[in-house]
Short mmCIF file of the C-alpha atoms (twelve columns), coordinates in Angstrom:
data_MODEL
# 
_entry.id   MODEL 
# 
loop_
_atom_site.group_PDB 
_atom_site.id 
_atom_site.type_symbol 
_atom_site.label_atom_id 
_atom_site.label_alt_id 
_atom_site.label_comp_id 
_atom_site.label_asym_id 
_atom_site.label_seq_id 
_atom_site.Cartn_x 
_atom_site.Cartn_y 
_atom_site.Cartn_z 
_atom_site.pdbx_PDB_model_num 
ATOM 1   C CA . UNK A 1   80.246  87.248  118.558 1 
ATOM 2   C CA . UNK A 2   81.661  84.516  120.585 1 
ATOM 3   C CA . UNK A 3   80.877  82.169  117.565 1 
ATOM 4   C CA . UNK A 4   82.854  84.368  115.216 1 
ATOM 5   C CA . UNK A 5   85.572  84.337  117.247 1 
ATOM 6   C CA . UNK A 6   85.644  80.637  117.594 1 
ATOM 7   C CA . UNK A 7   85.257  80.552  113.843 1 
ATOM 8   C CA . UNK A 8   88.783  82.475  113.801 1 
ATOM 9   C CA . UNK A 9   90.645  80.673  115.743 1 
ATOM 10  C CA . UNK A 10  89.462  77.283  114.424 1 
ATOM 11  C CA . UNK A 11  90.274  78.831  111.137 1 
ATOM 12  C CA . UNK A 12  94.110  80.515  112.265 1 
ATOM 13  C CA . UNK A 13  94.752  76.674  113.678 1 
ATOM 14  C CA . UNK A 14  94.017  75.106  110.385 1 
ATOM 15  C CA . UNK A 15  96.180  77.716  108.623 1 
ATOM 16  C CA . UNK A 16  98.460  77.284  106.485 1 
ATOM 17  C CA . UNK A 17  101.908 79.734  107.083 1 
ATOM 18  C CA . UNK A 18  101.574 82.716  104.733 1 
ATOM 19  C CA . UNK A 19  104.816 85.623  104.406 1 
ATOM 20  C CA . UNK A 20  102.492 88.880  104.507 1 
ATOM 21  C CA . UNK A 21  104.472 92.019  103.543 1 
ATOM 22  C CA . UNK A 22  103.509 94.898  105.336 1 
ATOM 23  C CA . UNK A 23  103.871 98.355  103.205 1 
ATOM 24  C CA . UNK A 24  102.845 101.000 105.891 1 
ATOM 25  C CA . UNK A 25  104.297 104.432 106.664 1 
ATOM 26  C CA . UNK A 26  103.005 104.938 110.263 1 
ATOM 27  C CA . UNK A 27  105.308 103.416 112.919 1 
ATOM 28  C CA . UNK A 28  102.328 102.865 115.479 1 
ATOM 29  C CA . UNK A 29  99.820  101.114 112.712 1 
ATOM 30  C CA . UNK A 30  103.008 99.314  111.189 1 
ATOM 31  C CA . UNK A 31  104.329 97.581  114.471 1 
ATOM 32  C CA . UNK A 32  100.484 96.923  115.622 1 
ATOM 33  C CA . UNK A 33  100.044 95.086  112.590 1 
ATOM 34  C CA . UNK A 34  102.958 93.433  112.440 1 
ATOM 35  C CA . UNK A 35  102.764 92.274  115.901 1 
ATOM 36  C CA . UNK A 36  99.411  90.976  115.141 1 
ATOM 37  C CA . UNK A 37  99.831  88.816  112.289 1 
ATOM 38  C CA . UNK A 38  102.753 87.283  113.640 1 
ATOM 39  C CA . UNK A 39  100.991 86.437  116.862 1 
ATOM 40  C CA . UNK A 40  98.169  84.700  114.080 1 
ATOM 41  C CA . UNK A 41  100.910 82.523  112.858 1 
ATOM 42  C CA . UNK A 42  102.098 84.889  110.132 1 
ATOM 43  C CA . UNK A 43  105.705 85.531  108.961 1 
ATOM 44  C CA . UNK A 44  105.403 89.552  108.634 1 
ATOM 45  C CA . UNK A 45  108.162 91.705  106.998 1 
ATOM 46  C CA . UNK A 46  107.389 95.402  106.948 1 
ATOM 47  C CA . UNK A 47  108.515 98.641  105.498 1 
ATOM 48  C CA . UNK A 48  107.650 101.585 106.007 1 
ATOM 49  C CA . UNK A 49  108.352 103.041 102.240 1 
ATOM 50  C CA . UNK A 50  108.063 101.863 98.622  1 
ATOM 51  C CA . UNK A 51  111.880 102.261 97.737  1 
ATOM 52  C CA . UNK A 52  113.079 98.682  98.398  1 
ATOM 53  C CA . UNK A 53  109.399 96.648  97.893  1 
ATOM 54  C CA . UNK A 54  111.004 94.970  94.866  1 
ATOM 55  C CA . UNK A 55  114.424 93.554  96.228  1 
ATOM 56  C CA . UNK A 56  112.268 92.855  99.501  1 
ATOM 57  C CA . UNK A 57  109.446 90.941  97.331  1 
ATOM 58  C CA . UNK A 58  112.315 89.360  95.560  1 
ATOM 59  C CA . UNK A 59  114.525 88.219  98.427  1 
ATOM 60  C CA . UNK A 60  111.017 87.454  100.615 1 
ATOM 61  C CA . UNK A 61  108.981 85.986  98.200  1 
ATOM 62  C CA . UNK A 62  105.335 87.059  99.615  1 
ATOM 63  C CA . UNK A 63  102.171 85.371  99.507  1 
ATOM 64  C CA . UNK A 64  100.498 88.517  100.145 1 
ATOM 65  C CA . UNK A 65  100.864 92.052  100.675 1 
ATOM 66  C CA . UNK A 66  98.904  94.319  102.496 1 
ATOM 67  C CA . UNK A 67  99.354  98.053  101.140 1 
ATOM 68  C CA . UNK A 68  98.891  102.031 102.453 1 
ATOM 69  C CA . UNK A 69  98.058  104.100 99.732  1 
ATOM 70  C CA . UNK A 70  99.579  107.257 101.399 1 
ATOM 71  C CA . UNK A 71  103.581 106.513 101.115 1 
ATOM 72  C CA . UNK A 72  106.328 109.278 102.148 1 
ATOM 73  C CA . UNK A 73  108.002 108.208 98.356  1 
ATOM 74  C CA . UNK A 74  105.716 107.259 96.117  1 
ATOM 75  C CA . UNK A 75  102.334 107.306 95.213  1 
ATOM 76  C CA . UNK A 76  100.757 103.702 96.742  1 
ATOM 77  C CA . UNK A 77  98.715  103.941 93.492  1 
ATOM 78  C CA . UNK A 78  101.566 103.921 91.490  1 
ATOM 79  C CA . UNK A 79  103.332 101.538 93.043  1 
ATOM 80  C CA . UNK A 80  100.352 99.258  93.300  1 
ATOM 81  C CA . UNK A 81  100.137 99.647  89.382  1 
ATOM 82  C CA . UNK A 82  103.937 99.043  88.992  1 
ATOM 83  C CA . UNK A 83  103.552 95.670  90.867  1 
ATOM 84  C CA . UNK A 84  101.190 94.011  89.160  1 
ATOM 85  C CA . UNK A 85  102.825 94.609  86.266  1 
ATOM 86  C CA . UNK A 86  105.726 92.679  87.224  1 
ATOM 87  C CA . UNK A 87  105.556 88.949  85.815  1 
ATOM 88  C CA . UNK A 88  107.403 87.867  88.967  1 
ATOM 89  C CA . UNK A 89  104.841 89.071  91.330  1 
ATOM 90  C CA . UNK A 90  101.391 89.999  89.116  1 
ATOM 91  C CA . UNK A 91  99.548  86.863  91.496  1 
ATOM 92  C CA . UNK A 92  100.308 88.180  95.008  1 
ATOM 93  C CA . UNK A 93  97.140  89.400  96.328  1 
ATOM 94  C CA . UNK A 94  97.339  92.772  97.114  1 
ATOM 95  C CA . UNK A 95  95.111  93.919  99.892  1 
ATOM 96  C CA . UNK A 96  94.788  97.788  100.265 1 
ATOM 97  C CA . UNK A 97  94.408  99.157  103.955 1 
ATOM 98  C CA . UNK A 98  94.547  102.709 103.597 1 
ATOM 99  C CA . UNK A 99  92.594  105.654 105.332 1 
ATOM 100 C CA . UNK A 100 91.193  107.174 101.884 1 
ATOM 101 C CA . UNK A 101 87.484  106.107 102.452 1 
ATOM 102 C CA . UNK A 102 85.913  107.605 99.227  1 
ATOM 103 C CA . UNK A 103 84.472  104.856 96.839  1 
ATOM 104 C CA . UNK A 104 86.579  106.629 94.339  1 
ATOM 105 C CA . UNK A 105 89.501  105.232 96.038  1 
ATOM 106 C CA . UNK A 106 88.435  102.188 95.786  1 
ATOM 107 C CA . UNK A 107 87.433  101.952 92.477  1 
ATOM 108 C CA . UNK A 108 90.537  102.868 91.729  1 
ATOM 109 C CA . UNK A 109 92.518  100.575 93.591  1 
ATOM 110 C CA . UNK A 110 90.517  97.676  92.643  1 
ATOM 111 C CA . UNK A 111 90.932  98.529  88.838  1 
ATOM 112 C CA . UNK A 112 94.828  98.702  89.715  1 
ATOM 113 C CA . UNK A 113 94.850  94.984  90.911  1 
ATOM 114 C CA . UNK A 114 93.800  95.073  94.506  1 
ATOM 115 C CA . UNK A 115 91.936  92.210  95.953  1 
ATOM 116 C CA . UNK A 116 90.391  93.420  98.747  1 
ATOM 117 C CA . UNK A 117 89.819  97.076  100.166 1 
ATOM 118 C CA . UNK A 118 90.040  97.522  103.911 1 
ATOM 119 C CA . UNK A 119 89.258  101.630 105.478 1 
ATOM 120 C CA . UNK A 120 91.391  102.351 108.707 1 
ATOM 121 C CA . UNK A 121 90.933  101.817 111.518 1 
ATOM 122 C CA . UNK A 122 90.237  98.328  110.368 1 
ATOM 123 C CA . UNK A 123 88.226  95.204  112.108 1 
ATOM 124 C CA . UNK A 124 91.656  92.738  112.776 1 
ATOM 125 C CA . UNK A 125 88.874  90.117  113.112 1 
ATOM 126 C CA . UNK A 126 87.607  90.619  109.192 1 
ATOM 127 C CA . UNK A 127 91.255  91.509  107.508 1 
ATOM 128 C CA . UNK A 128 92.387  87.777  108.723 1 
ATOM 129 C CA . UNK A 129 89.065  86.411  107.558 1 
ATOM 130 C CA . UNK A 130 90.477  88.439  104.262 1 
ATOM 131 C CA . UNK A 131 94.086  87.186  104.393 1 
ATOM 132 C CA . UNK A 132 92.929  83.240  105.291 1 
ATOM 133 C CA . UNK A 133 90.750  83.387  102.340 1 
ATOM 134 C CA . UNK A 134 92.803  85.162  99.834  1 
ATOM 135 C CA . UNK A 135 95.866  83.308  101.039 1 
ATOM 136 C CA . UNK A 136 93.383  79.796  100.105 1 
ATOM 137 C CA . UNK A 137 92.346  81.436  97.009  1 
ATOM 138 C CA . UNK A 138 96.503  82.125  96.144  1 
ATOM 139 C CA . UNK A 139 97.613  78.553  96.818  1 
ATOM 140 C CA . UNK A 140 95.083  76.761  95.094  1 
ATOM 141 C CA . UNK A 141 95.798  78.982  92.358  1 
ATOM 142 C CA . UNK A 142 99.452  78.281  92.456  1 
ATOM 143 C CA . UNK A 143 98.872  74.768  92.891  1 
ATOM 144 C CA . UNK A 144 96.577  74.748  89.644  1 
ATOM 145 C CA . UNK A 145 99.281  76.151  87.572  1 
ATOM 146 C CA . UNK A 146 101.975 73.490  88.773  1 
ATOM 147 C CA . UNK A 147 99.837  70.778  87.498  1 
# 
């Protein structure tokens, strides 16, 4: 454990600053979050619904998002479907945290465009294992393409 742990925070020193946008509904899991990616090094903007996630993708240009599937306005399967059909944001790695557990769900959200599929409550220690290696995996990619 201790070695995992080290692992992490060699790995959070090493990192790269990523913009994570947080798309949860519950005020207590939102601000825990929050708090804890920023305290990894993260800039974190969060919402709490689905009704401004483009003009806040647009104006905060995320290199990741980390989605709830259960959303007070919209369906988060919808709205995961509606983002990655946006040109302007069909490469940010989505990464679904959600509490629907069922490998239907996630099935489902993977076929959308998810990433990664994380079941609440999660392990902090994996998800930013997760988020450092997507977050690699997103600027290499974006690297590739400017060459």
């Amino acid at each position: 454990m201790i070695a995992k742990l080290l692992l992490v925070d060699r790995q959070l020193q090493s990192q790269q600053t990523g913009r994570i946008l947080l798309i949860e509904d519950n005020d207590v899991n939102r601000m825990l979050m929050s708090d804890y990616l920023s305290y990894c090094g993260y800039e974190v903007q969060s919402l709490s619904e689905g009704s401004t996630l483009f003009a806040t993708i647009e104006q905060f240009q995320p290199n990741l998002m980390l989605l709830d599937l259960k959303l007070p306005d919209i369906d988060g399967y919808l709205l995961l479907e509606q983002i990655k059909q946006q040109p302007s944001c069909s490469q940010i790695p989505i990464i679904v945290v959600s509490a629907f557990a069922f490998k239907a769900d996630q099935e489902r959200a993977m076929g959308l465009g998810a990433c990664r599929y994380f079941v609440k409550p999660v392990n902090l220690t994996e998800l930013i294992l997760t988020i450092e290696e997507e977050l690699r995996f997103y600027h290499q990619h974006i690297f590739d393409d400017e060459r």
